[in-house]
C-alpha positions in Angstrom: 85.0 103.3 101.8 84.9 103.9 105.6 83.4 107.5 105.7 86.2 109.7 107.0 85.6 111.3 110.5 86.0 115.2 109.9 87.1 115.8 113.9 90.1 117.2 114.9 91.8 114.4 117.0 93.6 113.0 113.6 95.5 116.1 113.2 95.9 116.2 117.1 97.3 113.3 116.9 99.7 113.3 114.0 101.3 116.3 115.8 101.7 115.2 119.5 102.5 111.2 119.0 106.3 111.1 118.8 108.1 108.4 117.7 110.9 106.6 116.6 111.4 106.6 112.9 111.6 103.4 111.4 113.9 101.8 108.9 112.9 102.9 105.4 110.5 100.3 103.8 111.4 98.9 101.0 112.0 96.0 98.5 113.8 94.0 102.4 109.9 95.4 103.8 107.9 92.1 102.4 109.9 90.1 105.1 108.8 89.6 108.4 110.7 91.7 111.1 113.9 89.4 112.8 113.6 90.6 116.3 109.8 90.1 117.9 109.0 93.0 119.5 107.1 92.8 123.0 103.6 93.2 121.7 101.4 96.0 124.2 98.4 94.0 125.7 94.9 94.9 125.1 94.6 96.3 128.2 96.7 98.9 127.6 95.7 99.8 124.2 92.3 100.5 125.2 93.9 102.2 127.7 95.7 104.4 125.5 92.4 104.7 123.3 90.2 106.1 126.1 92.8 108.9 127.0 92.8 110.2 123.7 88.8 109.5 122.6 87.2 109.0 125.4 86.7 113.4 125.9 84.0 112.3 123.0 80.8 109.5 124.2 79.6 109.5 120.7 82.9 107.7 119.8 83.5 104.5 120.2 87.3 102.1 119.5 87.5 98.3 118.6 90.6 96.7 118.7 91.3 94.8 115.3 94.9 93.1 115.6 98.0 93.4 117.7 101.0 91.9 116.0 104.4 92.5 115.1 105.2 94.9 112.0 107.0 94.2 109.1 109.4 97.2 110.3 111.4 95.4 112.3 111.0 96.0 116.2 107.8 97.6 116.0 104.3 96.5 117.0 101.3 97.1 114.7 97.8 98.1 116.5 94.9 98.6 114.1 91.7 100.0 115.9 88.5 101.1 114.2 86.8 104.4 115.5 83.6 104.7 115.1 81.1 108.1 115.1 78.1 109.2 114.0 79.6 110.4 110.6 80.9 107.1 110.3 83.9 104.8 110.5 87.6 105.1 110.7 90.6 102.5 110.7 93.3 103.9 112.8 96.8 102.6 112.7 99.2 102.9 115.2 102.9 101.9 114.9 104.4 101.1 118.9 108.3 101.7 119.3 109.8 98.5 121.1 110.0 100.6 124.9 106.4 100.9 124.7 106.0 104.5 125.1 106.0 105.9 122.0 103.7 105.6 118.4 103.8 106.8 114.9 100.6 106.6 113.2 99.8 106.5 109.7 101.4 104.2 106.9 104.5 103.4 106.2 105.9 103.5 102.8 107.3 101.8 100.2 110.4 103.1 99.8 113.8 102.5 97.2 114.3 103.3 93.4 111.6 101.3 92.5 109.0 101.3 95.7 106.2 99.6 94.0 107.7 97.0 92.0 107.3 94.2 95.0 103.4 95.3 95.3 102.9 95.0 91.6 104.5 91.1 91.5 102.4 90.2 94.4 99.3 92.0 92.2 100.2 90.0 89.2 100.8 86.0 90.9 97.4 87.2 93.4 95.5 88.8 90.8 91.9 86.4 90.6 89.0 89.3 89.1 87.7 89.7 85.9 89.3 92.7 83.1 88.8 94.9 81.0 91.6 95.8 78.6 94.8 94.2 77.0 96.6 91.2 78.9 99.8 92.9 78.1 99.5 97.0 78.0 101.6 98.4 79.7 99.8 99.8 82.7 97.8 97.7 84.7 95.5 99.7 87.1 93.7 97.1 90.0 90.7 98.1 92.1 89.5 96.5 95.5 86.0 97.4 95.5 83.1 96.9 97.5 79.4 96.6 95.5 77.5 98.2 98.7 80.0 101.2 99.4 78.7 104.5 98.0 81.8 105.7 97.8 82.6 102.8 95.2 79.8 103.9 93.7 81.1 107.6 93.4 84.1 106.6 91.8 83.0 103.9 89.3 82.5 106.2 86.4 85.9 107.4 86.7 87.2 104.0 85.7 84.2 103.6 83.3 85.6 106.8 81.6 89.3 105.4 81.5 88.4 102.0 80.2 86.3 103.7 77.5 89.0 106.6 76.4 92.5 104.5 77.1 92.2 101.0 74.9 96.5 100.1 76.6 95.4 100.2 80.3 94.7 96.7 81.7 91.9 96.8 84.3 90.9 93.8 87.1 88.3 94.5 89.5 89.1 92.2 92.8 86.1 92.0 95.3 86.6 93.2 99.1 83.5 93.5 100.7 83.8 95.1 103.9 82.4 93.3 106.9 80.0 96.5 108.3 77.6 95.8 104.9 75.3 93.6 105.2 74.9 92.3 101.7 78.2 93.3 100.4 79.4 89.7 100.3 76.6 88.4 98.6 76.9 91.1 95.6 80.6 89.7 95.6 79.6 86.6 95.5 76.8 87.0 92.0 79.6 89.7 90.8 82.2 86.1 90.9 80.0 84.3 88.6 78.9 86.9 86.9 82.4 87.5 85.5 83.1 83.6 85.0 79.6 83.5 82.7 80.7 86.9 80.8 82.8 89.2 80.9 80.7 91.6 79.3 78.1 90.9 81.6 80.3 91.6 84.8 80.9 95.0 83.9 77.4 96.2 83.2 76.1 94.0 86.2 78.1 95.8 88.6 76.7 99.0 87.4 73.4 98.3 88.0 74.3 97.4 90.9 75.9 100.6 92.1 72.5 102.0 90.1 70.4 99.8 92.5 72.1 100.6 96.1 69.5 102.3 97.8 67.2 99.7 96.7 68.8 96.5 97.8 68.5 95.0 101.4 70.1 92.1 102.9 66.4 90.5 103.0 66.1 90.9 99.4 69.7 90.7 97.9 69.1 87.2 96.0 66.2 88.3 94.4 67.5 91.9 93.6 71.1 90.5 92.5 69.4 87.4 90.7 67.6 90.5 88.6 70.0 92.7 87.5 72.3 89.7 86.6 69.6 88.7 84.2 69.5 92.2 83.1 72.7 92.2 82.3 73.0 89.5 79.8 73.2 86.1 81.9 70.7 83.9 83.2 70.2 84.9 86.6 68.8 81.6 88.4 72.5 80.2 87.1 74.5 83.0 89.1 72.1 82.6 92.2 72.9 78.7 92.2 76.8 79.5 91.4 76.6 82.5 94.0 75.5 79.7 96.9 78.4 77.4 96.4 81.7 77.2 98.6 83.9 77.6 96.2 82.5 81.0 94.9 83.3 82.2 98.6 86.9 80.6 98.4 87.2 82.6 95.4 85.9 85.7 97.1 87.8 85.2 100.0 91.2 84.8 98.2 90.2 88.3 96.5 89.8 89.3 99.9 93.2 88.1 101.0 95.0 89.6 98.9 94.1 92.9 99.6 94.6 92.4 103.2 97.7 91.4 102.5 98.6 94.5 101.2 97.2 96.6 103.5 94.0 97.6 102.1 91.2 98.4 104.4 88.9 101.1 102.9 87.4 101.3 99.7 87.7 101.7 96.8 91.6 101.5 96.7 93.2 101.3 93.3 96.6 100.1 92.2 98.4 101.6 89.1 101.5 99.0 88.8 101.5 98.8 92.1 101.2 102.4 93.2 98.6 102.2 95.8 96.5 105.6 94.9 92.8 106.3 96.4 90.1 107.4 94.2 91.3 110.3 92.5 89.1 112.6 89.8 89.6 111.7 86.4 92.1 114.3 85.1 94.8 112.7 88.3 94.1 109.4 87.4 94.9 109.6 83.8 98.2 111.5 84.6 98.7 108.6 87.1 98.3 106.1 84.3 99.8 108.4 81.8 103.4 108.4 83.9 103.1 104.6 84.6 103.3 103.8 81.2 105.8 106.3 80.2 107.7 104.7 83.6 107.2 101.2 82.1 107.9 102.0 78.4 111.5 103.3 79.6 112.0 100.8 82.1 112.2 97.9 78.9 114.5 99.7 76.8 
């Protein structure tokens, strides 16, 4: 996950930049807006960046997209900000005069708000599981083999997938572009889980074991390792790792996330309710109401 910046512009900011509020986003939210809204240029974004960072020279913005939201009327800037404690994506919602921004995420909203998210989960859904095809909760993790913070959180869902036997697990691969081998790992973790998925699960704990110890000069050999370690033949994986359509794989993984919204990691899904990693006791009471939710919701 993008280590969060502990300064005090995000509150600042959340208080002074006013706003239009948008139309409530819900099951009509999936579409794209009707009306195009007059996209700011880049000029004035970084603009608007400087004024409000650039009191700080340790900080530094990067534009990532300007587009039109799926609220209709509204632009969409995403900018990372970056510090020395780190990274942090910053999203910015631009009312159709141009002067004013809401920042933060917009949210599902309706009598069922995740219900579209968990159909696009299920036809998207390419990673390997743990867990019954059809119990009733279904609990999907975007995860990224060279974030520590991925690493933190991993024996929370070791612990549910050893103490709940009706919770569905799929790990999907999103390898964030800042680390340097995280792709690779992604990559071996693919074929890893097409071999065995056994193996998948304790390779990808050695691998969060291993961390401090993998480079991206030594990744193959490391990866190659711990995947024979694991129960597979490692030279196999390496070879399956290299091909193109390992990366398509990866990459489709990839686009699903983005395509709903997810940008730091680990972010889980828990039938669609997006949630970020959460101690154990939250996320069993998480799971525990989204079966209870599902079990009432079929009679």
């Amino acid at each position: 996950m993008h280590h969060r910046l502990n300064y005090l512009f995000i509150p600042l900011l959340l208080l002074t930049l006013a706003g239009a509020q948008p139309q409530p986003a819900g099951a009509q939210a999936a579409s794209k807006a009707t009306v195009t809204p007059n996209l700011p240029s880049e000029e004035t974004v970084n603009a608007f960046l400087h004024e409000w960072f650039g009191y700080d020279p340790s900080l530094t913005s990067k534009i990532s997209s300007i587009k039109p939201s799926e609220i209709e009327g509204l632009s969409e800037v995403n900018a990372v900000l970056s510090g020395a404690q780190g990274q942090q994506q910053l999203k910015l919602y631009i009312t159709p005069d141009g002067k004013h921004a809401l920042i933060g995420d917009i949210i599902p909203f309706g009598a069922h708000p995740f219900a579209d998210t968990e159909k696009e989960l299920e036809r998207g859904m390419n990673g390997p599981t743990h867990g019954p095809a059809n119990a009733p909760v279904t609990v999907v993790e975007f995860s990224d083999l060279q974030c520590p913070h991925c690493k933190e959180a991993q024996p929370t869902l070791d612990k549910l997938m050893a103490e709940d036997k009706n919770v569905r697990v799929v790990f999907q691969s999103f390898p964030l572009p800042m680390h340097d081998w995280a792709a690779k790992a992604a990559a071996y973790a693919d074929c890893v889980s097409r071999s065995s998925n056994d193996a998948f699960w304790k390779f990808i704990q050695s691998v969060y074991a291993a961390q401090g110890d993998i480079t991206a000069a030594n990744a193959d050999e490391k990866l190659t390792g711990l995947a024979d370690a694991a129960g597979v033949k490692g030279a196999d994986i390496a070879a399956c790792a290299a091909k193109p359509e390992t990366t398509t794989r990866v990459e489709k993984s990839e686009a699903l996330g983005k395509a709903l919204d997810v940008n730091s990691t680990p972010t889980l899904f828990i039938n669609g309710r997006r949630v970020p990693a959460v101690p154990y006791e939250t996320l069993q009471k998480l799971v525990d109401f989204a079966a209870k939710e599902n079990t009432t919701a079929k009679k």
